[in-house]
C-alpha positions as CSV (number, residue, x, y, z in Angstrom):
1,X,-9.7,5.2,-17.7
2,X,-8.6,4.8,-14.4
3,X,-12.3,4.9,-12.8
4,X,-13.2,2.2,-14.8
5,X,-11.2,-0.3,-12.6
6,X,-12.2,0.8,-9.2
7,X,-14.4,-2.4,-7.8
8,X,-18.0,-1.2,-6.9
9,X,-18.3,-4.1,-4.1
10,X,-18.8,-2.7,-0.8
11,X,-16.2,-1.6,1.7
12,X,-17.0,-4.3,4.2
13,X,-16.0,-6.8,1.7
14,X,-12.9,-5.3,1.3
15,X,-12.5,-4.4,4.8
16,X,-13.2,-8.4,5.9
17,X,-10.1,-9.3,3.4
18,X,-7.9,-6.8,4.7
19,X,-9.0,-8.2,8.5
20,X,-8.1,-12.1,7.4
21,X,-4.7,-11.3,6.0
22,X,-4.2,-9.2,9.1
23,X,-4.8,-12.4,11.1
24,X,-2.3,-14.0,9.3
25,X,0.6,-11.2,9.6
26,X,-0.4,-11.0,13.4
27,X,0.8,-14.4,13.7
28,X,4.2,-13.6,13.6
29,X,4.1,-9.5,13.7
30,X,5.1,-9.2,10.0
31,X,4.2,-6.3,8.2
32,X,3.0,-6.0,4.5
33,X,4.0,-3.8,1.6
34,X,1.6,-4.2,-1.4
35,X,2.1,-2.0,-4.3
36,X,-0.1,-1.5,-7.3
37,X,2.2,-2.2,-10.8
38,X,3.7,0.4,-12.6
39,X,1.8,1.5,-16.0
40,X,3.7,0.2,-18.9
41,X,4.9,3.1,-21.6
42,X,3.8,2.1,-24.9
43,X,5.2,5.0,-27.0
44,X,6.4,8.1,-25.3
45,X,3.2,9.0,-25.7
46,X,1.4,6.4,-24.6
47,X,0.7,3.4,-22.7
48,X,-0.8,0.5,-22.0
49,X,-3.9,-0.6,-21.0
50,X,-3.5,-0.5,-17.4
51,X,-4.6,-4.0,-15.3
52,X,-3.7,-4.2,-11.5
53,X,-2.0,-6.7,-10.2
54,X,-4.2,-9.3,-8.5
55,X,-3.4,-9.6,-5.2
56,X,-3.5,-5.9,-4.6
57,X,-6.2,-5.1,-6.1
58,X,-8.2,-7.9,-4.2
59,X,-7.6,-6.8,-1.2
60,X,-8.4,-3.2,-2.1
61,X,-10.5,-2.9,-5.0
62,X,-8.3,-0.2,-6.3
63,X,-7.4,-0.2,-9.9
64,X,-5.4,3.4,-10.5
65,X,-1.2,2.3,-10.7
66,X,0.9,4.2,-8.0
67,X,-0.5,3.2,-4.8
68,X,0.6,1.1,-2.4
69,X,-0.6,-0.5,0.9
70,X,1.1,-0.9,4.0
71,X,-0.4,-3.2,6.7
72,X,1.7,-2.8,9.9
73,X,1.1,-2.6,13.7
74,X,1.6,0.1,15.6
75,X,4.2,0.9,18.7
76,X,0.8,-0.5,20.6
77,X,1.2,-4.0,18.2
78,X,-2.4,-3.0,16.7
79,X,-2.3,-3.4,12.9
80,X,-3.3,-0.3,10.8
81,X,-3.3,0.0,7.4
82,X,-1.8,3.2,5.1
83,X,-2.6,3.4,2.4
84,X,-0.2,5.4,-0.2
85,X,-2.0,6.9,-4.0
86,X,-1.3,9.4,-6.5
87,X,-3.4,12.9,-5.6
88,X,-6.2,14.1,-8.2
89,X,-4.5,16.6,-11.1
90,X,-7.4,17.8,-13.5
91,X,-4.8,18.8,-16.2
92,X,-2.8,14.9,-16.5
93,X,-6.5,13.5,-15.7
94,X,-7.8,15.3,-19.2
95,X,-5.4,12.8,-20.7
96,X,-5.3,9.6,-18.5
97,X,-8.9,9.6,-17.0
98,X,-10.0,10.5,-13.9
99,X,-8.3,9.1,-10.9
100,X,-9.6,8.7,-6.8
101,X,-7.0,11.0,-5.8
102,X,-6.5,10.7,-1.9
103,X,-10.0,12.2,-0.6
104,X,-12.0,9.6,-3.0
105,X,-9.7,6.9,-2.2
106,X,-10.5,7.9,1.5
107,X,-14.7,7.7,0.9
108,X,-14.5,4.5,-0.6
109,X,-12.6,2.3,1.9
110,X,-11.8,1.9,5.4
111,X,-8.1,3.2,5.6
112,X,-6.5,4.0,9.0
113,X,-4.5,6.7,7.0
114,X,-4.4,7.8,3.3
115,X,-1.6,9.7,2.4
116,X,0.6,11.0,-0.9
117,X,2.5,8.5,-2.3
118,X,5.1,11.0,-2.8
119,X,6.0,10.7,0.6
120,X,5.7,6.5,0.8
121,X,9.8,6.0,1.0
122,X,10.1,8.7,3.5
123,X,7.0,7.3,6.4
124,X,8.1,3.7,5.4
125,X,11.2,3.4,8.5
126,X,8.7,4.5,10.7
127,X,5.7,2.5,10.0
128,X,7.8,-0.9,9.7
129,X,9.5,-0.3,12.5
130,X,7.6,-1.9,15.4
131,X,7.1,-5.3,13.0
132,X,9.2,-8.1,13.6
133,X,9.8,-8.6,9.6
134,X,8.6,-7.1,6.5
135,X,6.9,-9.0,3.5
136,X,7.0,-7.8,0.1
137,X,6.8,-9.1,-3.6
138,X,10.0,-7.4,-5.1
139,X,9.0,-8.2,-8.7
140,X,6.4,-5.6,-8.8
141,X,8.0,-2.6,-9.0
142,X,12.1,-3.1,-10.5
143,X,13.1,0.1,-10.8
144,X,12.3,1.0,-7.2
145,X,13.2,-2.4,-5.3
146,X,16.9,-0.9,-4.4
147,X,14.7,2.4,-2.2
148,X,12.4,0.2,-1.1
149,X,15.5,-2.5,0.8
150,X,16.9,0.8,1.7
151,X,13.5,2.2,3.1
152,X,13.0,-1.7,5.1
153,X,16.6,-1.7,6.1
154,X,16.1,2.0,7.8
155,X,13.2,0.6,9.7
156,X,15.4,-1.7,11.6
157,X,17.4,0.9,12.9
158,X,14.5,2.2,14.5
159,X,13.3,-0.6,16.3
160,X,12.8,-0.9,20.1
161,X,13.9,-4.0,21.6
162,X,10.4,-6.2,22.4
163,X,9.7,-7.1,25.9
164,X,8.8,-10.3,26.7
165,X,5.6,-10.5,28.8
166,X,5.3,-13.8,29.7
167,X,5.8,-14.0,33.6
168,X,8.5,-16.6,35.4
């Protein structure tokens, strides 16, 4: 069940992770992607056990697959985090357990924004945009890593040229 894997440690101990990495992406303005792994297919019928991949899941605590985290600053250069999930559906949950859906995901943690993942490849450009570069672990999710260089290489299009504010 997907509720089984939610971390029950409080949000400030996920919100102080999420500050520390942010330190370290502020260094050099570099925005994050981190995306939950896909849920293997057993059968057609099945699947796996789910287990979330490590580094995503500690810095959210967040065990359901389809979800993803973006940590990127804003046109102001102050990092906010989105995060991306899979909404609630009662009839799929009667087979796969019950998931967070958006408005749980939102109780539990500290998110600037939580939105539908269904709409992660479209915001992306925008979001990535005022970052200098982009890290990502490409390995997680295959199928998806061609969209997601397309998604990173639209956001560069979109980017204002930075003004230097150091005075002469």
């Amino acid at each position: 069940l997907y509720s089984m894997q939610i971390s029950h440690m409080t949000k400030s101990i996920f919100s102080q992770m999420i500050e520390n990495f942010i330190k370290l992406l502020e260094v050099t303005n570099t925005a994050a992607i981190l995306q939950a792994q896909p849920n293997a297919q057993r059968t057609r019928s099945a699947e796996h056990a789910y287990r979330p991949e490590s580094f995503f899941y500690y810095l959210t605590g967040i065990g359901e697959d389809n979800c993803a985290l973006v940590i990127a600053p804003d046109t102001a250069g102050k990092f906010k985090t989105h995060f991306f999930a899979t909404p609630r559906n009662e009839t799929l949950e009667l087979w796969t357990g019950k998931r967070l859906g958006l408005e749980g995901i939102g109780k539990i943690r500290d998110y600037d924004q939580v939105s539908d993942i269904s709409c992660f490849y479209e915001k992306l450009p925008e979001l990535l945009a005022p970052a200098d570069s982009t890290a990502i672990r490409l390995d997680i999710l295959e199928a998806d890593s061609l969209q997601l260089i397309k998604a990173i290489t639209a956001s560069s299009s979109k980017k204002q040229p930075r003004q230097n504010h150091h005075s002469a």
